[in-house]
C-alpha positions as CSV (number, residue, x, y, z in Angstrom):
1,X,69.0,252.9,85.1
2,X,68.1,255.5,82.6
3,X,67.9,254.2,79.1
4,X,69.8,257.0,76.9
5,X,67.4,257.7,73.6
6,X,69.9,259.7,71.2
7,X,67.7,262.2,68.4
8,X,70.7,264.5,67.4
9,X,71.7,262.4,64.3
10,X,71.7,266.1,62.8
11,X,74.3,266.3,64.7
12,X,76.6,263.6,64.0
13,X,75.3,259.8,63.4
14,X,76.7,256.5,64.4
15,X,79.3,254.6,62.2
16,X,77.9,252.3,60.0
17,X,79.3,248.8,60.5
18,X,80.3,248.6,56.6
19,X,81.9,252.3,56.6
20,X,83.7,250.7,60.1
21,X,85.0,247.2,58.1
22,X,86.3,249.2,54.6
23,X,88.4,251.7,57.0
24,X,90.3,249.2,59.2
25,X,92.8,247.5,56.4
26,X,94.1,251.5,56.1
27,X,93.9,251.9,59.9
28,X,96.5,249.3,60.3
29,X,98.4,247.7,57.4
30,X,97.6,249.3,53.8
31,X,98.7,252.7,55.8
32,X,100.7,254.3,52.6
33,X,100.8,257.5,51.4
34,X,98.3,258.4,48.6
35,X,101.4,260.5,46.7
36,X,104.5,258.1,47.2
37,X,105.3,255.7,44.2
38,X,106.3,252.6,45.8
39,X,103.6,250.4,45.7
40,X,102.6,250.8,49.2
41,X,101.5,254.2,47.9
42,X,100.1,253.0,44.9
43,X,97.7,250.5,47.3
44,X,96.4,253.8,48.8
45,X,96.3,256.0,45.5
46,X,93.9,253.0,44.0
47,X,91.7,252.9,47.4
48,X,91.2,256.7,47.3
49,X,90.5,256.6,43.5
50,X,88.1,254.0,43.5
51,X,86.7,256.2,46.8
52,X,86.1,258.8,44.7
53,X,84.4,257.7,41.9
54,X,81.9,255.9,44.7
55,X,81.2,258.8,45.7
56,X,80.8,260.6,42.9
57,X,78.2,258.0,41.8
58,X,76.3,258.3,44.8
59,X,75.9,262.6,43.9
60,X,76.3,261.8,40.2
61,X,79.2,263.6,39.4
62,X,82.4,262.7,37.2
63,X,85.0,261.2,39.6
64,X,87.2,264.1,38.6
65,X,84.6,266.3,40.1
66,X,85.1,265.2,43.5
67,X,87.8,267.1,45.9
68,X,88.0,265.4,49.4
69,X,88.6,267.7,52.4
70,X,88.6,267.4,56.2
71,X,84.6,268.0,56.2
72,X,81.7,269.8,55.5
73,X,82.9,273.1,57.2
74,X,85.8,273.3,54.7
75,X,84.1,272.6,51.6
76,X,82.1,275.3,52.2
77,X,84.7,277.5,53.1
78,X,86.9,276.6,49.5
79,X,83.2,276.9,47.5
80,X,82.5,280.6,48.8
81,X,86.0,281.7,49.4
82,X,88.2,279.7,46.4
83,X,85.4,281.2,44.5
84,X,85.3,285.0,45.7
85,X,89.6,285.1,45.5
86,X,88.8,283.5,41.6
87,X,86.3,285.6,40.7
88,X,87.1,289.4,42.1
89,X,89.9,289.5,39.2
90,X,87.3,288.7,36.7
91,X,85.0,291.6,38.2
92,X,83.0,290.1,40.6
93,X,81.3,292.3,43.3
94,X,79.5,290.4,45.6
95,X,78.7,287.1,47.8
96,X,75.2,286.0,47.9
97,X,73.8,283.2,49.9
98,X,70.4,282.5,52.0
99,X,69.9,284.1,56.1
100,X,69.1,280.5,57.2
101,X,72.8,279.2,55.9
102,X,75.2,277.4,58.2
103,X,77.4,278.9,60.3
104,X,80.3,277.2,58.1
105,X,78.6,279.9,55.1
106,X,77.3,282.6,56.8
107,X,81.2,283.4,58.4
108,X,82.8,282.7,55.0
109,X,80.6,285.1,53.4
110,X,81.6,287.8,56.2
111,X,85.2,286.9,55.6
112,X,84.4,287.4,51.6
113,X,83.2,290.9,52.9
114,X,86.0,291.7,54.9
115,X,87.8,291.1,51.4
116,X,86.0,293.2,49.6
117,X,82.4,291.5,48.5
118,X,79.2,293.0,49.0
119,X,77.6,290.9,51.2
120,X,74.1,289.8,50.3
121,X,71.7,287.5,52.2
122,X,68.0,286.2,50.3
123,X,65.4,286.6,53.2
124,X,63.1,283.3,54.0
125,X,59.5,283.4,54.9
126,X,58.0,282.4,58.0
127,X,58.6,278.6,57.0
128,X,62.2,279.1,55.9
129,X,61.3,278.8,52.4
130,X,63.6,281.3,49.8
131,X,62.2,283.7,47.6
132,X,63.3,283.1,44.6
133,X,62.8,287.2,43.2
134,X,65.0,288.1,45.8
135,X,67.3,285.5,43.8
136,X,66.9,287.4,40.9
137,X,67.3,290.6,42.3
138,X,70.8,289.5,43.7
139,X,72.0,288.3,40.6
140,X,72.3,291.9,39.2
141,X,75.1,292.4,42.2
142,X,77.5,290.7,40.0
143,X,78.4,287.8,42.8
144,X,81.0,285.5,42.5
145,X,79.0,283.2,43.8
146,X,75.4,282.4,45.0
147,X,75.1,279.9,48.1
148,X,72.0,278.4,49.1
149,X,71.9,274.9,51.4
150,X,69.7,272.3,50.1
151,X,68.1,271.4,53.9
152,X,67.6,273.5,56.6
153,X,69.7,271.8,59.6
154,X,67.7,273.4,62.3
155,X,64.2,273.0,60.7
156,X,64.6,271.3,58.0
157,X,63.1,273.6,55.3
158,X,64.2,272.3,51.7
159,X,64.9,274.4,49.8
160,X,64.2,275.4,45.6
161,X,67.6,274.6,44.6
162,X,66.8,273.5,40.9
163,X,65.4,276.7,40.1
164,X,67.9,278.8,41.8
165,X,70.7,277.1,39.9
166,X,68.5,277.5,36.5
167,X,68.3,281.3,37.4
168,X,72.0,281.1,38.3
169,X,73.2,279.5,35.4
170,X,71.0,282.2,33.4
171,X,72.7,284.9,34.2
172,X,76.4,283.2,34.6
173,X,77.1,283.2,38.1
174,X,78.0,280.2,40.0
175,X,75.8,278.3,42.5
176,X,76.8,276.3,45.3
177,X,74.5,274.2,47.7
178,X,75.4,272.9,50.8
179,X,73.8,269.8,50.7
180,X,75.3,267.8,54.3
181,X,72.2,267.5,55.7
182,X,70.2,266.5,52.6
183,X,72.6,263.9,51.2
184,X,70.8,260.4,52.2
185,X,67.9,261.8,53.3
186,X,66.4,263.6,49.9
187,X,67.3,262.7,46.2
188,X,70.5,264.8,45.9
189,X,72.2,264.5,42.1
190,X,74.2,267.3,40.8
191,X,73.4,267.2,37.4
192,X,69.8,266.9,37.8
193,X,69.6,270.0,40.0
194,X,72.0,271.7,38.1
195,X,74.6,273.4,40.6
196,X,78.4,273.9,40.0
197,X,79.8,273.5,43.4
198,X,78.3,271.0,46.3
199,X,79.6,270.5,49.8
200,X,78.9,266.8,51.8
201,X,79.9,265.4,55.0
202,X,80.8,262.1,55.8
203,X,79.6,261.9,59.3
204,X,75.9,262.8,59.1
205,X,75.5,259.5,56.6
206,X,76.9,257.0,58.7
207,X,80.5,257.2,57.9
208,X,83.5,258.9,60.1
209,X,83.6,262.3,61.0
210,X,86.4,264.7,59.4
211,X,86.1,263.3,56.4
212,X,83.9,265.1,53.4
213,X,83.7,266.6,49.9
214,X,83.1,269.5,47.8
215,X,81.8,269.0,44.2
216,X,83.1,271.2,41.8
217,X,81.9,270.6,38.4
218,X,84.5,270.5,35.4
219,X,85.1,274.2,34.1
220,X,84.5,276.2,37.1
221,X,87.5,278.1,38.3
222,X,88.3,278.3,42.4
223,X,91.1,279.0,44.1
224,X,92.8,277.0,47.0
225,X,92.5,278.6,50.6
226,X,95.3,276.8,51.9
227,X,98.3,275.8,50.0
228,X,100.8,272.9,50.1
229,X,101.7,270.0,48.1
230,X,98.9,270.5,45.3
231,X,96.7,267.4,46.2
232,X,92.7,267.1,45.5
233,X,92.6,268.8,42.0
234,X,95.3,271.6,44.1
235,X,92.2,272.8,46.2
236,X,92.9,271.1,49.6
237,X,96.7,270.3,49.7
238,X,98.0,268.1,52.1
239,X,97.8,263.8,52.6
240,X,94.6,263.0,52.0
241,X,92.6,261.2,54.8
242,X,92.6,257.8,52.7
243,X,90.7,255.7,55.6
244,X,88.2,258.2,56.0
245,X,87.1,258.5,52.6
246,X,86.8,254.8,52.0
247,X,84.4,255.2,54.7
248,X,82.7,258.0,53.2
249,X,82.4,256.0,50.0
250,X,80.8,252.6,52.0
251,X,78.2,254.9,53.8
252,X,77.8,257.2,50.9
253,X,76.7,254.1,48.7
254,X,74.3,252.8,51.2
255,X,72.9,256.1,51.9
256,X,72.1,256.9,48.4
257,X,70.6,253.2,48.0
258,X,68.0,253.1,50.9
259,X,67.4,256.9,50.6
260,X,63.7,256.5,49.3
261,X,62.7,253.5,51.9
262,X,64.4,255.4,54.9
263,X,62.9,259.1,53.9
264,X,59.5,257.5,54.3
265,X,60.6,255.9,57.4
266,X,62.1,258.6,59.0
267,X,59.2,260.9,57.9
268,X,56.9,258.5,59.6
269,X,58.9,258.3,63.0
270,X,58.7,262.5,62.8
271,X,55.1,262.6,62.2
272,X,54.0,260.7,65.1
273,X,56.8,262.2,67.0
274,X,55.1,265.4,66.1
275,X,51.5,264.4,66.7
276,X,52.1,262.7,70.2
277,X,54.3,265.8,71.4
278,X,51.5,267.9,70.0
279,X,48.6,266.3,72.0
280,X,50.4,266.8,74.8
281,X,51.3,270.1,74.4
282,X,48.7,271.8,72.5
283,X,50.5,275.4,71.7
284,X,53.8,273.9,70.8
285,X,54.8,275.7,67.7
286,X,56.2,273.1,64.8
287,X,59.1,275.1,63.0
288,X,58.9,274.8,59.0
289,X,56.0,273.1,58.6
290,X,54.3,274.8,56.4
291,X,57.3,274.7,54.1
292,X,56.6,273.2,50.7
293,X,59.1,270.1,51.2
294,X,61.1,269.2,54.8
295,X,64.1,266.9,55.6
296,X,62.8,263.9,57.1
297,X,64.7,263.6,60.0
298,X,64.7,267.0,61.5
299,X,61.8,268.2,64.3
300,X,61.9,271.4,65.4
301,X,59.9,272.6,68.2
302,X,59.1,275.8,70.2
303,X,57.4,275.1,73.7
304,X,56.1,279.2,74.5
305,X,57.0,279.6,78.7
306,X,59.5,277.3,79.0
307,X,63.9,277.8,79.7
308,X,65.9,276.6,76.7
309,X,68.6,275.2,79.0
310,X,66.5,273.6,81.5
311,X,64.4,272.0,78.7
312,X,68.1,270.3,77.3
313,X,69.1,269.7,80.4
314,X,65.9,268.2,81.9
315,X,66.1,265.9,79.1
316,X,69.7,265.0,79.0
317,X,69.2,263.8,82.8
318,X,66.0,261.8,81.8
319,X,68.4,259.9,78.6
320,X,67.0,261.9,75.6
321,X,69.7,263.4,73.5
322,X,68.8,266.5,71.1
323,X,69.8,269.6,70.6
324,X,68.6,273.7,71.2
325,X,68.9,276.2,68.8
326,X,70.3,278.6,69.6
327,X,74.3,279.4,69.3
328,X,77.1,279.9,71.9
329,X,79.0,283.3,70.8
330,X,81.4,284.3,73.2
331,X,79.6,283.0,76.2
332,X,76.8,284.2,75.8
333,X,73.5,282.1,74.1
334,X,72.4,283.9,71.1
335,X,69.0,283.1,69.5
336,X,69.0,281.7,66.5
337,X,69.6,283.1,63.4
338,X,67.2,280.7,61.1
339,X,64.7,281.4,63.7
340,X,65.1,285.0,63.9
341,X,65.3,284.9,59.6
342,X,62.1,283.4,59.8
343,X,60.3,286.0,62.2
344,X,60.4,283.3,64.9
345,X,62.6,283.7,67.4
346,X,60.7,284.5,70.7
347,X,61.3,285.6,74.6
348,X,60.8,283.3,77.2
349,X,60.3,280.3,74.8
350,X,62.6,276.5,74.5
351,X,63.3,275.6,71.1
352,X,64.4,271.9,70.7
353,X,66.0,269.6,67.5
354,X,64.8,266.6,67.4
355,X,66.5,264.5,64.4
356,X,67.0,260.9,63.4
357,X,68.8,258.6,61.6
358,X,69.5,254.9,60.8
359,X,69.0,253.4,64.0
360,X,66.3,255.5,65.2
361,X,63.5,253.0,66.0
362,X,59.6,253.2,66.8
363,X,60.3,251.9,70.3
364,X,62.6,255.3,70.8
365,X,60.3,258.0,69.4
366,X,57.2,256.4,71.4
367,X,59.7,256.8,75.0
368,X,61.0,260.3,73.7
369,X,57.3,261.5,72.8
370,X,56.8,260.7,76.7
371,X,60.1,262.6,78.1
372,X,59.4,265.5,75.6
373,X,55.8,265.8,77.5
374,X,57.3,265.4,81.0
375,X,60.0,267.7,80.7
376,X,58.0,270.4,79.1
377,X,55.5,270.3,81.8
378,X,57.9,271.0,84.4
379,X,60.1,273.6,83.0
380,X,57.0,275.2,82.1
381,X,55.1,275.5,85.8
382,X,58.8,276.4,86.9
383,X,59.2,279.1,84.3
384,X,55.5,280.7,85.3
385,X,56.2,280.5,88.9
386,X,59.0,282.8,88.1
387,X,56.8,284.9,86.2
């Protein structure tokens, strides 16, 4: 029997057994309502308080600085859209954000230009790495808002998110990071790097998935994209999600406590992940490297003559789980846009994610090393014999 090795904790990574042991009470009998004043609700207004101000601890923020929504994808969406619909009545012409951004960014941005904004994207160099005059250049569009992610989540390229705040914050224009792969995995504190709005996920640290949260620090004006009831600060109205974000809290504190120890262990797994793949495959191209900083627990390959879907699937049936990049758009696989950004992309070439987390262990990156090799042969002679 094939022993399945999972590496897409980019992706989405397992519960952690504390995050799994704070939700159950409000799985089952502490189920009140957050906004009803009997003291069932009260019960659940205290646990999603005190979840709060754990979690803005772990970023530190103000607990009133914290707005829980149903994830990453719509905190980004309320950061680049609350803040466009805010900030067009005070004159602002544009959206800015990076060409390596999420999906979650990049299609908010469009829909801020179907509004309206000039849409402008920063180009990366060939390591995914921002140049911070093309920052500077932006900022005399006027945007409403400048958006760049902390960590790349295909390659892992970190970004210069200090200074583009300070340059930001110069000229008086709002910056936003998307920070859901970095959280846990770099140092990540919003007053030290000096952004206004911050989007995090739940799921990529180790607690449940649809759960997250958007920093928005005290001041700065954005506008709901839904409407309802008037819950989280009236910028994501409806009952709040109060099991999920006690197990955002539990993971978020235990992320942001081992962050140092299990960067350098993840950093180490990645390496000789990198190394051994590389011995064995000598013109494997390593995507990001040369950036000045990388998350730790993203690998990014490009194996030159080889099928993208017959590299995933050849290691799916062999029990490694990872992930392409590239993007499904109506059917049809699309390369990808951080690769193409970077001046990357190529024909007739596999790229592969390869990304861990907390129970990633030695033992796995030693038997995926060996899968990695035996797959690439194969799809490679098939690919020339094609040829």
């Amino acid at each position: 029997m094939v022993q399945a090795i999972y590496m897409d904790h980019a992706a989405t990574t397992a519960l952690r057994p504390e995050a799994r042991e704070a939700m159950a009470p409000y799985l089952d009998a502490r189920f009140g309502n957050p906004s009803s004043t009997h003291r069932w609700g009260r019960e659940a207004r205290g646990a999603l308080e005190e979840a709060r101000e754990r979690v803005a601890a772990a970023l530190g923020a103000r607990r009133s600085e914290i707005v829980f929504t149903g994830g990453g994808t719509e905190a980004d969406n309320i950061a680049i859209l609350g803040r466009w619909r805010c900030a067009r009545q005070e004159g602002a012409r544009a959206v800015v954000c990076s060409a390596v951004e999420h999906k979650a960014i990049l299609a908010a941005v469009q829909q801020a230009g179907r509004e309206g904004a000039e849409v402008v994207l920063l180009a990366v160099d060939e390591h995914g790495t921002l140049d911070l005059d093309a920052v500077d250049h932006a900022l005399a569009a006027a945007p409403a808002v400048v958006s760049v992610m902390w960590g790349n989540n295909e390659v892992g390229t970190v970004q210069p998110v200090a200074a583009v705040a300070e340059r930001c914050r110069a000229a008086g224009v709002i910056c936003h990071t998307d920070a859901v792969q970095a959280f846990g995995k770099v140092p990540v504190d919003v007053a030290a790097a000096g952004v206004d709005l911050l989007s995090v996920s739940a799921h990529k640290i180790g607690g449940p998935k649809g759960v997250g949260a958007l920093y928005v620090r005290d001041g700065v004006s954005v506008e709901p994209v839904c409407h309802g009831g008037g819950q989280e600060r009236q910028l994501r109205p409806g009952t709040e999600n109060v099991a999920g974000a006690v197990g955002f809290a539990a993971a978020a504190e235990r992320a942001a406590a081992e962050q140092a120890a299990e960067a350098t262990r993840l950093a180490a797994l990645r390496d000789t992940l990198c190394e051994r793949i590389r011995a064995a495959v000598p013109d494997v191209r390593v995507n990001g490297q040369g950036a000045a900083a990388r998350l730790p627990h993203v690998l990014s390959l490009t194996f030159p003559d080889a099928d993208q879907d017959a590299f995933l699937i050849g290691l799916d049936l062999e029990g490694l789980a990872c992930s392409g990049a590239s993007a499904c758009q109506s059917g049809a696989s699309a390369p990808s846009h951080v690769l193409t950004a970077m001046g990357g992309a190529m024909d007739a070439s596999a790229t592969i994610r390869l990304s861990f987390g907390h129970v990633t262990t030695a033992a796995e990156v030693a038997r995926a090393a060996e899968l990695v090799e035996r797959v690439a042969g194969r799809v490679r002679i098939a690919a020339l014999a094609r040829g």
